[in-house]
Gaussian input, Z-matrix of N, CA and C with variables (Angstrom, degrees):
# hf/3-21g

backbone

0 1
 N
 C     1     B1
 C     2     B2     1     A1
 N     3     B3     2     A2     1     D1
 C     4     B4     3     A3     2     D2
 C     5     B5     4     A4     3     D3
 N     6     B6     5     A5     4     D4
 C     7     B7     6     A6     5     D5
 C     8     B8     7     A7     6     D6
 N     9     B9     8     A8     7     D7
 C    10    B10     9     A9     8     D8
 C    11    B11    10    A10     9     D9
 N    12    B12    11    A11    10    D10
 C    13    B13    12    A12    11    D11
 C    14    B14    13    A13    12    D12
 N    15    B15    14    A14    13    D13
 C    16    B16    15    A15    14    D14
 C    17    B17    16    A16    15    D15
 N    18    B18    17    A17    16    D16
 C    19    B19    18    A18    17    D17
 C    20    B20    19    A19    18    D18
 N    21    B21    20    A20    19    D19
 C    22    B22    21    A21    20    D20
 C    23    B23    22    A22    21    D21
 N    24    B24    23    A23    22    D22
 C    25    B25    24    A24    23    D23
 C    26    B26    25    A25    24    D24
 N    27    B27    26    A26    25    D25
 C    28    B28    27    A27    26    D26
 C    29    B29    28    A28    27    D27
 N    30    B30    29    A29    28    D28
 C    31    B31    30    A30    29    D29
 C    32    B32    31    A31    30    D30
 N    33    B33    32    A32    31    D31
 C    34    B34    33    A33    32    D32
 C    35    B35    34    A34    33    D33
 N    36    B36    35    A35    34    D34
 C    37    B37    36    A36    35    D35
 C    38    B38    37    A37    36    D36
 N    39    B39    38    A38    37    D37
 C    40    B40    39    A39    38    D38
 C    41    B41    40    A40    39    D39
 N    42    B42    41    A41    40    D40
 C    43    B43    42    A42    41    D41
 C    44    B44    43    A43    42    D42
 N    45    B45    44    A44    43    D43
 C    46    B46    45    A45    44    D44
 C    47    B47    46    A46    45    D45
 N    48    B48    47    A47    46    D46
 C    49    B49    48    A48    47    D47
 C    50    B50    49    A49    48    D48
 N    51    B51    50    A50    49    D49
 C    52    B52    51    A51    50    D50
 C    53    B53    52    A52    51    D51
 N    54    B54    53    A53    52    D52
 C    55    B55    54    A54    53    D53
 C    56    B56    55    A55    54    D54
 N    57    B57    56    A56    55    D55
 C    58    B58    57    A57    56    D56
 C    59    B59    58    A58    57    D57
 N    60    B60    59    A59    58    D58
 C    61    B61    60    A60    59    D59
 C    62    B62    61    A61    60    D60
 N    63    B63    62    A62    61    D61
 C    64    B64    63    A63    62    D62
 C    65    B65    64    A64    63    D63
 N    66    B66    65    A65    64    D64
 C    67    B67    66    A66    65    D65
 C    68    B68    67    A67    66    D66
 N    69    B69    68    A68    67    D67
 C    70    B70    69    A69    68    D68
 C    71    B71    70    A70    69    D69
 N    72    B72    71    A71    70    D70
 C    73    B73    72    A72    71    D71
 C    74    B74    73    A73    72    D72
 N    75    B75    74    A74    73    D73
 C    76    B76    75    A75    74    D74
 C    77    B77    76    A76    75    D75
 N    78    B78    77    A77    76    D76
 C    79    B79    78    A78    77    D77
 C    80    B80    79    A79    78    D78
 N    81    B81    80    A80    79    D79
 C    82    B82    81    A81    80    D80
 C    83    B83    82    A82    81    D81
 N    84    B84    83    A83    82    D82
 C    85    B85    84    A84    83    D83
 C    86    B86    85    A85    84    D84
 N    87    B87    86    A86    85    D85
 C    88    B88    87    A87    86    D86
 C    89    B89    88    A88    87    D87
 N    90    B90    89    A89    88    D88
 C    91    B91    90    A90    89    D89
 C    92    B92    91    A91    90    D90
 N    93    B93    92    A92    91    D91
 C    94    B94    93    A93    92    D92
 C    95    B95    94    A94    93    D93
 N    96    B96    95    A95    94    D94
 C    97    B97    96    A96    95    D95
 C    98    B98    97    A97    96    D96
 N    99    B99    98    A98    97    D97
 C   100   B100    99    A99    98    D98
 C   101   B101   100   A100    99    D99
 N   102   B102   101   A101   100   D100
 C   103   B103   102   A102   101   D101
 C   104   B104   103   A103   102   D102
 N   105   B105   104   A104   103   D103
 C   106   B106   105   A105   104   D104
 C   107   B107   106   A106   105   D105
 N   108   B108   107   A107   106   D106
 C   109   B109   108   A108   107   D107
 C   110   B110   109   A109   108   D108
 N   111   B111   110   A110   109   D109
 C   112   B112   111   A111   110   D110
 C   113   B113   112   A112   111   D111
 N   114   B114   113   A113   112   D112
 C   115   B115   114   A114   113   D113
 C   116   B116   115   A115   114   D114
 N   117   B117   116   A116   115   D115
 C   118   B118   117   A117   116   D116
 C   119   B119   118   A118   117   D117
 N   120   B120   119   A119   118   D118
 C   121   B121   120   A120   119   D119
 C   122   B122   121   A121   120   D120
 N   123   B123   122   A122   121   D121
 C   124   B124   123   A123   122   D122
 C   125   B125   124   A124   123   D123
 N   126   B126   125   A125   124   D124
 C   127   B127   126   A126   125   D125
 C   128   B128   127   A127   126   D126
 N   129   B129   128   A128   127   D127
 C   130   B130   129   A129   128   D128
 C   131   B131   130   A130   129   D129
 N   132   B132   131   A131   130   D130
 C   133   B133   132   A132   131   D131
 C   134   B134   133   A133   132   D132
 N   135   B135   134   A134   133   D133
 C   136   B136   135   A135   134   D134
 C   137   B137   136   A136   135   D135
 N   138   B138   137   A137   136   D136
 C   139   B139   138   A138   137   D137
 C   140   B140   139   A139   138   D138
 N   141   B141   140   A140   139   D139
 C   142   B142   141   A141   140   D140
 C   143   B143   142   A142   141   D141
 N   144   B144   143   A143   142   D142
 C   145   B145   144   A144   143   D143
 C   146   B146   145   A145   144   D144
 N   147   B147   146   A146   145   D145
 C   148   B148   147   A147   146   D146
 C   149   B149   148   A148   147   D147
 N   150   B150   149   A149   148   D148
 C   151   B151   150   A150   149   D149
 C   152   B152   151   A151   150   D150
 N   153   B153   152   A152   151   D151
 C   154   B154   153   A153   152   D152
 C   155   B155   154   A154   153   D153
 N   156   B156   155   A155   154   D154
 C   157   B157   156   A156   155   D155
 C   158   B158   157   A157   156   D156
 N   159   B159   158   A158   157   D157
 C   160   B160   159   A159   158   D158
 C   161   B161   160   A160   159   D159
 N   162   B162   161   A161   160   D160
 C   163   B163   162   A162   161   D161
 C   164   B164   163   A163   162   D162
 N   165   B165   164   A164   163   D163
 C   166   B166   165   A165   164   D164
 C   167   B167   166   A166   165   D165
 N   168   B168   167   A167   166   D166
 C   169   B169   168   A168   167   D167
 C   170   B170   169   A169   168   D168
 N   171   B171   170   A170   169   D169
 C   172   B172   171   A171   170   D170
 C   173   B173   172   A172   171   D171
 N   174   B174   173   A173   172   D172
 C   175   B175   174   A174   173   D173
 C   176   B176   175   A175   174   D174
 N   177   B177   176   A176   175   D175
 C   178   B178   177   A177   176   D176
 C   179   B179   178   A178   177   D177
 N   180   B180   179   A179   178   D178
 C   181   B181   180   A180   179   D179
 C   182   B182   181   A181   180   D180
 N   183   B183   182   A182   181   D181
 C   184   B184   183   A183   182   D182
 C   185   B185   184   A184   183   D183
 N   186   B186   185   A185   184   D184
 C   187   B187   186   A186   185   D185
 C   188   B188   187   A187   186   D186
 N   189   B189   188   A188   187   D187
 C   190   B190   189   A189   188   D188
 C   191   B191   190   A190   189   D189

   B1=1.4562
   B2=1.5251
   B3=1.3808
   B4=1.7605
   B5=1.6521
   B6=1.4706
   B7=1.8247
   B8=0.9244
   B9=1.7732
   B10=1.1551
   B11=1.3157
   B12=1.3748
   B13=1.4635
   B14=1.6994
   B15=1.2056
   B16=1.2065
   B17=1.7657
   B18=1.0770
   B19=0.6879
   B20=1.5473
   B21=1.4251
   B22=1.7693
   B23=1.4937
   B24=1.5422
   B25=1.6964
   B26=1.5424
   B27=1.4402
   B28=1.6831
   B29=1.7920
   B30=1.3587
   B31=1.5529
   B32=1.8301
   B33=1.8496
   B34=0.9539
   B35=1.8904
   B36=1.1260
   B37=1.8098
   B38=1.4990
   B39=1.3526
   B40=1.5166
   B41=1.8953
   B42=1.4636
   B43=1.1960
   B44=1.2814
   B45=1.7757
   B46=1.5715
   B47=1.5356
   B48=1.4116
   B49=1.1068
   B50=1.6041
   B51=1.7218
   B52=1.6154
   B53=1.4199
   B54=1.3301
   B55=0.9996
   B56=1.7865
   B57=1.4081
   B58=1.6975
   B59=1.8454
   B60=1.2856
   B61=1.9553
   B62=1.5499
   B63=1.6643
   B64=1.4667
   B65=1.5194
   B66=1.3586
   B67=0.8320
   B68=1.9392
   B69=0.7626
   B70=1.5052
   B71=1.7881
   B72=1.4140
   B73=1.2264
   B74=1.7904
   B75=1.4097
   B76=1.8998
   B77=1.4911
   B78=1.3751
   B79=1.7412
   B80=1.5192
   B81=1.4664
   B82=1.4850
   B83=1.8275
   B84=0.8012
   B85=1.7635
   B86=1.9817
   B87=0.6209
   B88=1.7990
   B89=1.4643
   B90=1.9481
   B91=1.0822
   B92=1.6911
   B93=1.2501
   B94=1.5853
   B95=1.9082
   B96=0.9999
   B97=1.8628
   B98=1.6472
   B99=0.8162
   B100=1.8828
   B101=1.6764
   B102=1.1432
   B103=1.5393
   B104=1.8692
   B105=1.3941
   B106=1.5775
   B107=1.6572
   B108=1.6206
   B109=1.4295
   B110=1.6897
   B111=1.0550
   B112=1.8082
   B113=1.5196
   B114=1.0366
   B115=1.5960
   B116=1.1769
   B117=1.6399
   B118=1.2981
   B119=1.9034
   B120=1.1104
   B121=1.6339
   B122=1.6433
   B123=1.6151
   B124=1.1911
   B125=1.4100
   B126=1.5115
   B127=1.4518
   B128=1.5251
   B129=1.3025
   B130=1.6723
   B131=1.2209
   B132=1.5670
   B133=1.2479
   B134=1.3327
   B135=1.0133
   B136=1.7594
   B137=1.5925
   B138=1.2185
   B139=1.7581
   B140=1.7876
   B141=1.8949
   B142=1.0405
   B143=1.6392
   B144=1.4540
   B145=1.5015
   B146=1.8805
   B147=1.3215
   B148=1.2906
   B149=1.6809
   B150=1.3160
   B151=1.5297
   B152=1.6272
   B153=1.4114
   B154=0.7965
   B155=1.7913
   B156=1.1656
   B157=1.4621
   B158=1.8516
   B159=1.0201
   B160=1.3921
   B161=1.3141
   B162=1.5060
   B163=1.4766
   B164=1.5332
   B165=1.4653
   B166=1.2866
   B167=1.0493
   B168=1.5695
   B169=1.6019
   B170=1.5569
   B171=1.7604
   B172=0.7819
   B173=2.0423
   B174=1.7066
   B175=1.6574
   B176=1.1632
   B177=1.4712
   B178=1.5814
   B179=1.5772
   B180=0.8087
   B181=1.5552
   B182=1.8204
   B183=1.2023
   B184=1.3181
   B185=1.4483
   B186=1.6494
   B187=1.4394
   B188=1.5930
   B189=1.4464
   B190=1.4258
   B191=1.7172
   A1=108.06
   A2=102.18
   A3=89.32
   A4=79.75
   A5=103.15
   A6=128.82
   A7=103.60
   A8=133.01
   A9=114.94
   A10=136.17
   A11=112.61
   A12=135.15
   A13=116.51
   A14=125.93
   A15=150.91
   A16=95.99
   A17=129.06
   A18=124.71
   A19=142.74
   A20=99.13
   A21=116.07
   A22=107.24
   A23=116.71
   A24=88.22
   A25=119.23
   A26=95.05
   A27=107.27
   A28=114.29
   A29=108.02
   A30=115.49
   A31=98.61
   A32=119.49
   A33=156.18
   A34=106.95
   A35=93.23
   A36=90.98
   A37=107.11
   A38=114.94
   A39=133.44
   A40=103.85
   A41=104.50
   A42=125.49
   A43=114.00
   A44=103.30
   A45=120.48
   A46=103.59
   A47=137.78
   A48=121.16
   A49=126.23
   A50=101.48
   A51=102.24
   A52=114.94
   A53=133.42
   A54=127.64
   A55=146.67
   A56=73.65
   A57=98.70
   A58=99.51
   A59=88.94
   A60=95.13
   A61=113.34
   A62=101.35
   A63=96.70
   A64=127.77
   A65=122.48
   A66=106.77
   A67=139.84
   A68=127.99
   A69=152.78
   A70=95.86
   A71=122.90
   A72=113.13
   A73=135.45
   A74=105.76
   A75=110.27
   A76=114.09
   A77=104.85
   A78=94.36
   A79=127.69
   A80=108.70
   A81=133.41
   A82=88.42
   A83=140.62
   A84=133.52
   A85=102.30
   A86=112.27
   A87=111.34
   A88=114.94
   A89=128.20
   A90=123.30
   A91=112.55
   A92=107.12
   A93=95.47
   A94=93.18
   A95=92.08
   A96=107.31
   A97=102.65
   A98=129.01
   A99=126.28
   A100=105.09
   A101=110.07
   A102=94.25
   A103=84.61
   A104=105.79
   A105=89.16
   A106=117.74
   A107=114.66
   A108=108.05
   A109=114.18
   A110=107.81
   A111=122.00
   A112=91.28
   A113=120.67
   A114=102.44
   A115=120.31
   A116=115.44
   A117=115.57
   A118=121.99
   A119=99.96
   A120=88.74
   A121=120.11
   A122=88.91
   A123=85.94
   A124=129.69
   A125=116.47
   A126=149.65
   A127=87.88
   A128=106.06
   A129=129.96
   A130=104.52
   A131=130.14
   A132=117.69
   A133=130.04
   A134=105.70
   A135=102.23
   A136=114.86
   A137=142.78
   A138=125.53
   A139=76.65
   A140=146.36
   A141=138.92
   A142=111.38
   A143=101.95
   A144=100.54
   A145=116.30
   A146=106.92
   A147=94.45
   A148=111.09
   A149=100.58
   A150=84.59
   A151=134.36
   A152=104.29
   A153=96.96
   A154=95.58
   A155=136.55
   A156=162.00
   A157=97.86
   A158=116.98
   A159=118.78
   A160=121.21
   A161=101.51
   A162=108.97
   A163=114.72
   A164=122.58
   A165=130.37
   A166=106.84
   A167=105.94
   A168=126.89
   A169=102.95
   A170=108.10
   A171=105.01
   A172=99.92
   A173=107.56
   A174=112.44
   A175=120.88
   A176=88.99
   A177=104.94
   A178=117.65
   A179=105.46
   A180=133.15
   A181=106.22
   A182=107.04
   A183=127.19
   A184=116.04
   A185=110.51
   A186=129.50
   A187=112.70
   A188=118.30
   A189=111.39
   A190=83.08
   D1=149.21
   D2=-167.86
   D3=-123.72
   D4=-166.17
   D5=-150.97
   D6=-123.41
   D7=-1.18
   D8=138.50
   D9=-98.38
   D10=135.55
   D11=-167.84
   D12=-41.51
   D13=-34.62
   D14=175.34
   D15=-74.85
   D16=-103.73
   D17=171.42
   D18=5.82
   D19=-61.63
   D20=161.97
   D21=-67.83
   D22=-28.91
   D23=178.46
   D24=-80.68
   D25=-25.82
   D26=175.93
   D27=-56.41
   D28=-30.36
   D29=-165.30
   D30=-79.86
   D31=-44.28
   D32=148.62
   D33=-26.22
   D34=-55.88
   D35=-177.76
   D36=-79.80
   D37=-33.63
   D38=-174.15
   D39=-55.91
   D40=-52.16
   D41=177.73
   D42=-37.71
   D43=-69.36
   D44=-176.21
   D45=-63.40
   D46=-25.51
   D47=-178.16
   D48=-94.04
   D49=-0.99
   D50=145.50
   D51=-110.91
   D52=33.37
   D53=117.42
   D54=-47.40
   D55=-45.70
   D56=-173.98
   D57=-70.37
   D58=-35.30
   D59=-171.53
   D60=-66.86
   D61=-40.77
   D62=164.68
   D63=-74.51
   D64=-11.32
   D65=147.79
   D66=-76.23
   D67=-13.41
   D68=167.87
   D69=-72.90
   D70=-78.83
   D71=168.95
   D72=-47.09
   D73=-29.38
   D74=152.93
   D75=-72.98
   D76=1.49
   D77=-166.74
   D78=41.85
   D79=58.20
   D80=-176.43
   D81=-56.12
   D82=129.61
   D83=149.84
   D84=-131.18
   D85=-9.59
   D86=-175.37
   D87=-65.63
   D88=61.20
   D89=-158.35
   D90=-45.92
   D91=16.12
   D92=-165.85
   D93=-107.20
   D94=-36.08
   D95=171.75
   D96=-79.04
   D97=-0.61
   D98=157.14
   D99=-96.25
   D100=-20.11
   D101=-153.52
   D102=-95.07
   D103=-39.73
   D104=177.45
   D105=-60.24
   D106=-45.57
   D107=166.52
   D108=-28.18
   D109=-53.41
   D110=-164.30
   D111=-70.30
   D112=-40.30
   D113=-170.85
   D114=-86.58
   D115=-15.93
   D116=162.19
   D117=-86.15
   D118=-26.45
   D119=163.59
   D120=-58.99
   D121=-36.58
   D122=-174.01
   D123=-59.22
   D124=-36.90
   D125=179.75
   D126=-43.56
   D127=-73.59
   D128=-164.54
   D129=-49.49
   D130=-49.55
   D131=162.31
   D132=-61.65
   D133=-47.31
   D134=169.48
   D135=-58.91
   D136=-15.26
   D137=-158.82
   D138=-118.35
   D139=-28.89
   D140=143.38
   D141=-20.73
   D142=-69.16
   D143=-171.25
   D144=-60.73
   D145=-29.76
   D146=179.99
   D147=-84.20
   D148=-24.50
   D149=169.12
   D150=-57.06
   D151=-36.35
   D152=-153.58
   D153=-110.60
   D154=16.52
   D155=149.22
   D156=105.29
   D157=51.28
   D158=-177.12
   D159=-95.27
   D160=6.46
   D161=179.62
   D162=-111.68
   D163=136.84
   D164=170.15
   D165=-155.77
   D166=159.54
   D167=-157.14
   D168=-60.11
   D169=119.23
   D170=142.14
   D171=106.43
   D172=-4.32
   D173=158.31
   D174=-108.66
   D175=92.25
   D176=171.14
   D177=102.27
   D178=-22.41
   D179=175.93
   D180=-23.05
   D181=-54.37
   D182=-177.10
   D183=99.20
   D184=18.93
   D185=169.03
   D186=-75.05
   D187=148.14
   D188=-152.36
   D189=-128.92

């Protein structure tokens, strides 16, 4: 992992998109086994963001 900021998200996006490939290559189809994937990233991103103070009023929140 390197120290620039850019960088790590690019390596980071790179990541998630062979994720996504292995799924396509297992032939994931069980929308019920995607939707838990999705809800646990999601989890993970959200308790990430509070750890690490990434949350403020009103990103992402789903406040209108």
């Amino acid at each position: 992992m390197s120290g620039d900021p850019h960088e790590a998200r690019m390596e980071l996006a790179s990541w998630f998109a062979k994720m996504l490939a292995e799924l396509d290559e297992d032939h994931v189809d069980d929308p019920a086994a995607i939707d838990d994937l999705r809800y646990r990233v999601g989890k993970t991103f959200a308790e990430w963001r509070l750890k690490w103070g990434y949350i403020t009023p009103g990103s992402g929140g789903g406040q209108t």
